[in-house]
Structures are given as C-alpha cells and as structure tokens.
C-alpha positions as a Markdown table, in Angstrom:
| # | Residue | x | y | z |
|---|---|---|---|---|
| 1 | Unk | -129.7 | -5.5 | -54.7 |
| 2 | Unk | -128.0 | -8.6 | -53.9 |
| 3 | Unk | -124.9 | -7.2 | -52.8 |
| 4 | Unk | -127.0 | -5.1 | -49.9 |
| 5 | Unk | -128.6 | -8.1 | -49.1 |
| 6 | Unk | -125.0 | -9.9 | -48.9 |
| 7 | Unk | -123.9 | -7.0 | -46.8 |
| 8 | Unk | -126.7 | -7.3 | -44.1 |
| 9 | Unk | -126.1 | -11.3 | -44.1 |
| 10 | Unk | -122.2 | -10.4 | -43.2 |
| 11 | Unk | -123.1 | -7.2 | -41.1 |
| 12 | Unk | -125.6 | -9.6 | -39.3 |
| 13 | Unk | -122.8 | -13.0 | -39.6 |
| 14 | Unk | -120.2 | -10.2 | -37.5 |
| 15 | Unk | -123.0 | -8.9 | -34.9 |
| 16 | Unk | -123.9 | -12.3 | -34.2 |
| 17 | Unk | -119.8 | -13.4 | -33.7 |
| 18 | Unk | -119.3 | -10.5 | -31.6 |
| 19 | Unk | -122.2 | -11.4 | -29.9 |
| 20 | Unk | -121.2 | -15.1 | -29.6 |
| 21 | Unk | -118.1 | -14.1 | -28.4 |
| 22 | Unk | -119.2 | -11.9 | -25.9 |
| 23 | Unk | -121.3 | -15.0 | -24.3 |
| 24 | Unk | -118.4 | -16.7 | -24.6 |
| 25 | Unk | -116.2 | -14.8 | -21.8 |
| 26 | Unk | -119.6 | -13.7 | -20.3 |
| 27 | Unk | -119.8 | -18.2 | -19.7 |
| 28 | Unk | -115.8 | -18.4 | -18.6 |
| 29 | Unk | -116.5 | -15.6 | -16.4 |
| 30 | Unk | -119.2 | -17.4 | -15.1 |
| 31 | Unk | -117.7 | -20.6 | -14.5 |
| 32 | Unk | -114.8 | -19.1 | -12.7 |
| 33 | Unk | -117.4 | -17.9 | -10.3 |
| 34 | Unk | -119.3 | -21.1 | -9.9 |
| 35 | Unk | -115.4 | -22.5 | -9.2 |
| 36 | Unk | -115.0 | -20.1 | -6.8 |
| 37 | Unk | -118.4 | -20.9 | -5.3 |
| 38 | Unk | -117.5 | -24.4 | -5.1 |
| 39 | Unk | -114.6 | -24.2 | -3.3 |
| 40 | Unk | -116.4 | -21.8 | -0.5 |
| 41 | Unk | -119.2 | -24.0 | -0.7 |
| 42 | Unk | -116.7 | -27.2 | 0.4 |
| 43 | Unk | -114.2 | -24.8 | 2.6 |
| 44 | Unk | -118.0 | -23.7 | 4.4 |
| 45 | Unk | -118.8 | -27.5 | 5.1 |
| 46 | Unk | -115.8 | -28.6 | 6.3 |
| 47 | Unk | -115.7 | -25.6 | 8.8 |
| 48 | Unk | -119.4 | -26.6 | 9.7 |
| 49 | Unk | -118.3 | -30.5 | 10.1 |
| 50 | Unk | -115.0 | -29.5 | 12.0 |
| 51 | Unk | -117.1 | -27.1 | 14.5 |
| 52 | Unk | -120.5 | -30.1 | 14.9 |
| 53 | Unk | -117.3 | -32.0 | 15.5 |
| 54 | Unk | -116.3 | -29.1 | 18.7 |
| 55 | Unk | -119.5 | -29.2 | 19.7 |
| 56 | Unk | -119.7 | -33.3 | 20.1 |
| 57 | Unk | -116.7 | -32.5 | 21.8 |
| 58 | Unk | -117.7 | -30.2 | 23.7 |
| 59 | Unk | -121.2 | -32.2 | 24.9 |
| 60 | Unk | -119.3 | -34.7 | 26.4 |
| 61 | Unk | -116.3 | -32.8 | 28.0 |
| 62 | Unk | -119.4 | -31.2 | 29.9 |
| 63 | Unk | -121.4 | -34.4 | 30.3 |
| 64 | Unk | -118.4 | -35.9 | 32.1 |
| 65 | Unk | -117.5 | -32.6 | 34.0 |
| 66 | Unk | -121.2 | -32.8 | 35.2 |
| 67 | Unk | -120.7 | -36.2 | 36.4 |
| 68 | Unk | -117.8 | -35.8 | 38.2 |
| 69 | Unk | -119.4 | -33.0 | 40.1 |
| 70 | Unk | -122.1 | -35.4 | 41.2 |
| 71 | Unk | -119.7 | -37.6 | 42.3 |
| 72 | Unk | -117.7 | -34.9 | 44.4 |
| 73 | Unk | -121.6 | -34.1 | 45.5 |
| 74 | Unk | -122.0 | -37.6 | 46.3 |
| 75 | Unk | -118.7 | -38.6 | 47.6 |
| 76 | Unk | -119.1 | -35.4 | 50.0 |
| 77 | Unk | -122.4 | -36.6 | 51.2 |
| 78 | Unk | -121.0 | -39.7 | 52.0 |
| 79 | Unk | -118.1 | -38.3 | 53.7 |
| 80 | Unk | -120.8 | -36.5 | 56.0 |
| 81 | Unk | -122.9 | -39.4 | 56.5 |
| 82 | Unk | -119.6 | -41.2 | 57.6 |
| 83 | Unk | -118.8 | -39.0 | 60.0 |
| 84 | Unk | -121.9 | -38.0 | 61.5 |
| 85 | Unk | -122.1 | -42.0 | 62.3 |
| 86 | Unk | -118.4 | -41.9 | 63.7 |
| 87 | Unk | -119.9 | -39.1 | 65.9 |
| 88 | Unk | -122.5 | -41.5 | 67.0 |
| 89 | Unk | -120.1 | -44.1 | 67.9 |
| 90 | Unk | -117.8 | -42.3 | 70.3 |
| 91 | Unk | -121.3 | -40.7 | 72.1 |
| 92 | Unk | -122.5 | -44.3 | 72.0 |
| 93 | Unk | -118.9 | -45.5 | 73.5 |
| 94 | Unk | -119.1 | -42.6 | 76.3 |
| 95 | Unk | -122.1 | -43.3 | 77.2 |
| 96 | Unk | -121.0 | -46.9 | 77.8 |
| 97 | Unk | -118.6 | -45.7 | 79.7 |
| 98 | Unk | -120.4 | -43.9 | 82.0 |
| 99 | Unk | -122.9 | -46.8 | 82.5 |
| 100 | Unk | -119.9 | -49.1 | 83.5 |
C-alpha cells in the first residue's frame, strides 16, 4: 500500500517535470517571439517616423513650389500691367505728336 502510493507521488513528481519542462521551452519559445515582435515593432516605427519625416518634407517642397508659382503668376501680371502702360505711353507720345 505505501509503495503504490509512493509510485503515484513519483509517477505524478515525473508528469509534473515533464510538464514543467514542456512550459519551460513553450516560455523560451515565447519570448523569442515577443523578441522578434519587438524588433518589428521598433523597425515599424522608425519606418513610420522616417516616412512623417517624407511627408514634412514633402509639405513644404510643395508649399514653396506653390509659392513660386504665384510669384511667376504675379510677376507675369505685372509684366503685363507694365507693358500695357508702356503701350499707353507711346499712344500718349503720338498723339502729342500729332497735336504739335
């Protein structure tokens, strides 16, 4: 009698070891994969940073482009205006002429 209860204790003692190891590389296995998740995890936020970085970038490459189209736009206009009062001028002037 108490050698079948010793052998369940032990039987039990070596299902429970196996068991304990079996958690064991099941807990190694899962901190490798946590590891690796990590290092996406901070390889995916750098990416993200280095693109919002791009995108600043970006923004402002097209803020100035904009800009300096305006000022072609503008600096067009004023060309025109310019010129239309040139015209003016040298009517104005013939017609001075004419009166003389």
């Amino acid at each position: 009698m108490l050698s079948q209860q010793l052998t369940k204790v032990l039987d039990k003692t070596s299902k429970l070891i196996e068991l304990c190891l079996s958690l064991q590389e099941e807990n190694d296995l899962l901190k490798l994969e946590n590891q690796s998740l990590n290092v996406a995890l901070r390889a995916s936020r750098d990416k993200t940073l280095e693109l919002e970085d791009k995108v600043k970038a970006l923004s402002v490459a097209r803020s100035l482009e904009a800009a300096e189209t305006e000022n072609v736009t503008i600096n067009e206009k004023t060309l025109d205006t310019k010129k239309k009062i040139d015209d003016f001028v040298r009517e104005i002037d013939k017609c001075i002429t004419l009166l003389k």
